[in-house]
C-alpha positions as CSV (number, residue, x, y, z in Angstrom):
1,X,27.4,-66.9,-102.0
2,X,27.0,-66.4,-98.8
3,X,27.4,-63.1,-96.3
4,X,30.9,-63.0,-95.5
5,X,32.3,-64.0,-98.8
6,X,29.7,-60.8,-100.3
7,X,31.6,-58.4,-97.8
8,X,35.4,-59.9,-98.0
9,X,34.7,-58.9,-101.8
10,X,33.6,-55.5,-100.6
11,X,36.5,-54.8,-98.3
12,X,39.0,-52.8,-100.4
13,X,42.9,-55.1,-100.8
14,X,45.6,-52.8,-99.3
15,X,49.4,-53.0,-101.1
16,X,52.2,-54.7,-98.4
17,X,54.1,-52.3,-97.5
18,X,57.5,-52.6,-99.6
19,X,60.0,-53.1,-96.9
20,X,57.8,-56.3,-95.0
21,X,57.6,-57.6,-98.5
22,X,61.1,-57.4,-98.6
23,X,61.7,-59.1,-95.0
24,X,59.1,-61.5,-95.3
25,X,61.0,-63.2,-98.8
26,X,64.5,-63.0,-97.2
27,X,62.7,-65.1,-94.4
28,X,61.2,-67.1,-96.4
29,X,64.1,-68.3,-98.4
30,X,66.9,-70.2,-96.7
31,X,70.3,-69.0,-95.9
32,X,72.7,-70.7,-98.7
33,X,76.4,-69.8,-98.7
34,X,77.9,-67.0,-101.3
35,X,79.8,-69.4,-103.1
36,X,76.6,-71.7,-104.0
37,X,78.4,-75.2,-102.5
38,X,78.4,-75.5,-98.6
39,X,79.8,-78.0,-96.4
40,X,79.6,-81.9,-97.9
41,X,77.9,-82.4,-94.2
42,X,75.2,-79.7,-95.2
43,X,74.8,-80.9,-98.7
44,X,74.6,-84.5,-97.2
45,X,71.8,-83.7,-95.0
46,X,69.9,-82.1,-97.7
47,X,69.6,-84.8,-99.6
48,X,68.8,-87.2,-96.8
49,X,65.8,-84.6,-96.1
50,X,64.6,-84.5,-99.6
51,X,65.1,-88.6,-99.6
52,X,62.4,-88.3,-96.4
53,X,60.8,-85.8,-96.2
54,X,57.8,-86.7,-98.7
55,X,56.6,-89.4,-96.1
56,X,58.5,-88.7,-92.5
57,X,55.9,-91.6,-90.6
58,X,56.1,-93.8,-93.0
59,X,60.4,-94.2,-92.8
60,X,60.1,-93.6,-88.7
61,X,57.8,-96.7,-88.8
62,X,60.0,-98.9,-90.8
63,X,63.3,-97.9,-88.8
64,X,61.0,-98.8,-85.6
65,X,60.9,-102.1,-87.0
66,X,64.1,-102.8,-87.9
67,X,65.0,-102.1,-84.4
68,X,62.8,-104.3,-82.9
69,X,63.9,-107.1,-85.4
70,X,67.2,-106.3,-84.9
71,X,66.9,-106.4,-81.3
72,X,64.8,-109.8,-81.0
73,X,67.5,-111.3,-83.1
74,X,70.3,-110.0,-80.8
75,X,68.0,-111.5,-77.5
76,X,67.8,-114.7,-79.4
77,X,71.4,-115.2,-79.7
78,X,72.5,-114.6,-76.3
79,X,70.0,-117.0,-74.7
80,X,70.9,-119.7,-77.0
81,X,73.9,-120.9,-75.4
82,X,72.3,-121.0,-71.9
83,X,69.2,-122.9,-73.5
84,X,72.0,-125.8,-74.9
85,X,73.3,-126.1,-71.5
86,X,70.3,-127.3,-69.7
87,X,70.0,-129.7,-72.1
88,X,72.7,-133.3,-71.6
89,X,73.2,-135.4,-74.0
90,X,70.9,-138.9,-73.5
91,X,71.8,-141.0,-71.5
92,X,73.2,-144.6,-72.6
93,X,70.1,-146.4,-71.8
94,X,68.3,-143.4,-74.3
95,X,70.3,-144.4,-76.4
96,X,69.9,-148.9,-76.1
97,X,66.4,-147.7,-76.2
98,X,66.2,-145.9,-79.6
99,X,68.7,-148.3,-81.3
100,X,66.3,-151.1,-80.5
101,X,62.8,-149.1,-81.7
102,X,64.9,-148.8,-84.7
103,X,65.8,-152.5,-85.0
104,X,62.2,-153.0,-84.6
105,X,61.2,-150.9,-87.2
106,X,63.5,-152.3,-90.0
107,X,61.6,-155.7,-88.9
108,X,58.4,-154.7,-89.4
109,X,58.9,-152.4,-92.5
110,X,60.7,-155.9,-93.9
111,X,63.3,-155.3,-96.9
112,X,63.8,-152.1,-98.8
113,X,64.6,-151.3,-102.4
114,X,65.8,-148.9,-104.1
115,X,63.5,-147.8,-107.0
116,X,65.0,-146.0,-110.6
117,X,64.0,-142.5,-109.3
118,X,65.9,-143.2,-105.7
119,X,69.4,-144.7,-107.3
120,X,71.7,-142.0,-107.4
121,X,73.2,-141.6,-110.9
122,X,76.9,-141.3,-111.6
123,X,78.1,-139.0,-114.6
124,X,80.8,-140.3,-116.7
125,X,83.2,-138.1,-118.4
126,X,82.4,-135.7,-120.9
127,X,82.8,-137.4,-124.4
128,X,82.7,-135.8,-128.2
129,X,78.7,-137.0,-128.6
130,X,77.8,-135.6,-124.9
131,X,76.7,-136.8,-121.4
132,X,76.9,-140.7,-120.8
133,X,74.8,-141.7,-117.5
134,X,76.1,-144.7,-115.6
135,X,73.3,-146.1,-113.3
């Protein structure tokens, strides 16, 4: 041990005085009403402080980013409409142009068929043995 802890066990422990004792526990606990229920606000905001209170940062952190989600999503929105409206639609020559590069396309790529697995399937009517498929 070392030198102070050799004379801290030396030094003699004096009683507390009975009426600090006595003022120091009614500080210490809190001020609940006579009848034992409260307000429904008080008792709410007990249990919202029990609910956070084991990690206050940690909740503070996540509500922070909620609000910035929350408030990127809302900045989004209202630009969006401006955004479409600098936009026209294409023009009619656009539009001669991209109907012939798909023309040309269909050309090059030459016929197209369907296999089994691209065919959509038709279902018949339930009957008493089960499913019929109609291809």
């Amino acid at each position: 041990m070392n030198e102070f802890e050799q004379r801290l066990r030396r030094v003699p422990v004096k009683p507390i005085p009975a009426g600090w004792r006595a003022e120091i526990l009614a500080a210490a606990v809190p001020a609940r009403p006579a009848t034992g229920r409260g307000s429904w606000a008080g008792r709410l905001n007990g249990r919202w402080h029990d609910l956070l209170w084991p990690h206050p940062k940690a909740w503070a952190g996540l509500a922070a980013a909620w609000l910035v989600i929350l408030l990127l999503q809302v900045s989004q929105q209202e630009g969006t409409p401006a955004r479409a409206a600098k936009f026209a639609p294409p023009s009619p020559e656009m539009l001669v142009e991209l109907r012939q590069q798909q023309q040309m396309l269909v050309e090059l790529l030459g016929p197209f068929e369907l296999r089994d697995a691209d065919r959509v399937r038709t279902v018949a009517p339930r009957t008493q043995r089960g499913l019929i498929l109609m291809g």
